[in-house]
C-alpha positions in Angstrom: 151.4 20.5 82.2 154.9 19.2 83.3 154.9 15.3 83.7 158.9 14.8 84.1 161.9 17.0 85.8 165.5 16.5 84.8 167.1 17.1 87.8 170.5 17.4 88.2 172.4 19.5 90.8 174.4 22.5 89.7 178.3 21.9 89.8 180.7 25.3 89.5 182.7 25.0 86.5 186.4 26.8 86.7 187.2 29.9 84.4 182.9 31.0 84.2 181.6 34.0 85.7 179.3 32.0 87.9 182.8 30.3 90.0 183.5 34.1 90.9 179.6 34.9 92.8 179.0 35.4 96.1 176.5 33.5 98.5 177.4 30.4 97.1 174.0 27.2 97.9 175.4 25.0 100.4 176.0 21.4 99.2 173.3 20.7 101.9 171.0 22.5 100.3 171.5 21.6 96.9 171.1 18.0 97.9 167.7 18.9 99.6 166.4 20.6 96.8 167.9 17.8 94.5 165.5 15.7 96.8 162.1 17.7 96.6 162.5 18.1 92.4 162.5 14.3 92.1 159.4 13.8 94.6 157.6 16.5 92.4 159.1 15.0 89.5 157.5 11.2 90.4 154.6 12.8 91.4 154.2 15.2 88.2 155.1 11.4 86.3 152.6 9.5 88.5 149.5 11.5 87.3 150.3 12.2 83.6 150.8 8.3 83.7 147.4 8.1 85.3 145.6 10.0 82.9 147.0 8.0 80.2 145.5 4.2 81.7 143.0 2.7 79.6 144.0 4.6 76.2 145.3 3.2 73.5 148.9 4.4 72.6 151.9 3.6 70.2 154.6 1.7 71.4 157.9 1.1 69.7 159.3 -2.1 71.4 163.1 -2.1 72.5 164.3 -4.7 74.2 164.1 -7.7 76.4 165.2 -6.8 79.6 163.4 -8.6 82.6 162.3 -11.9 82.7 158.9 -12.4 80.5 158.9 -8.6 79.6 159.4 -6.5 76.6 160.1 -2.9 77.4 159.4 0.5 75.1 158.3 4.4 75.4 154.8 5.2 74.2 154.7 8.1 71.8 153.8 10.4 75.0 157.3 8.5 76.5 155.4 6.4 79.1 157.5 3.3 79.8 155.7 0.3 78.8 155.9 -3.3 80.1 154.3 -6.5 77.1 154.5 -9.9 77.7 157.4 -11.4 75.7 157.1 -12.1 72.2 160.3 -12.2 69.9 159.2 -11.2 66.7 157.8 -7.7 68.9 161.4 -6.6 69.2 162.3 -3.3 67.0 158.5 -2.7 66.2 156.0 -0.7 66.6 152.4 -1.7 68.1 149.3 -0.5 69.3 148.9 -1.9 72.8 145.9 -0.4 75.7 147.7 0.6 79.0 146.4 -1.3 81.5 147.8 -0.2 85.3 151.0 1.3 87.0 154.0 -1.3 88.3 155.7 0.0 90.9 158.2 -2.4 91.0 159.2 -1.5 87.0 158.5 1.9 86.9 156.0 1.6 84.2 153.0 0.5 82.8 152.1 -3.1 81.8 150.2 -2.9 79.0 148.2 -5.3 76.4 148.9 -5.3 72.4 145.6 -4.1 70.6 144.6 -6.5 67.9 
């Protein structure tokens, strides 16, 4: 199962055989199906994360970067909101995912003890 799509829209490059084809995709339609890739991609994200609620996972803690929140990618690459704690920076813990923030983009989760 895919969970995440890079999505990127294609941009000629001088001197390569692709600058020379015919029936060129409209800038128009590139940025449409730019558009419907990152809805599939959100949505594909969406339910992988969803599977993943209530399990225990391994987190390596990164940074402080909002507020009361420490942020870090699960070993599955889920972002993951934890309450503050200094000494968490630059480690790795255990913590249960708990429910989707919207306004984050990622999953507030509680250290396992």
């Amino acid at each position: 199962d895919l969970s995440y799509l890079h999505v990127f829209e294609y941009s000629e490059r001088k001197g390569t055989k692709a600058a020379g084809f015919e029936g060129k995709v409209k800038e128009t339609e590139k940025k449409k199906r730019s558009k419907l890739l990152h809805q599939l991609s959100e949505l594909k994200h969406r339910q992988f994360v969803d599977k993943n609620l209530n399990q225990v996972r391994s987190v390596l803690i990164e940074s402080k970067k909002s507020g009361a929140w420490l942020h870090g990618f699960s070993d599955n690459y889920i972002k993951i909101s934890v309450p503050y704690e200094q000494q968490m920076v630059n480690n790795i813990f255990d913590v249960k995912l708990k429910f989707w923030n919207e306004e984050t983009k990622s999953v507030l989760a509680e250290i396992v003890k």
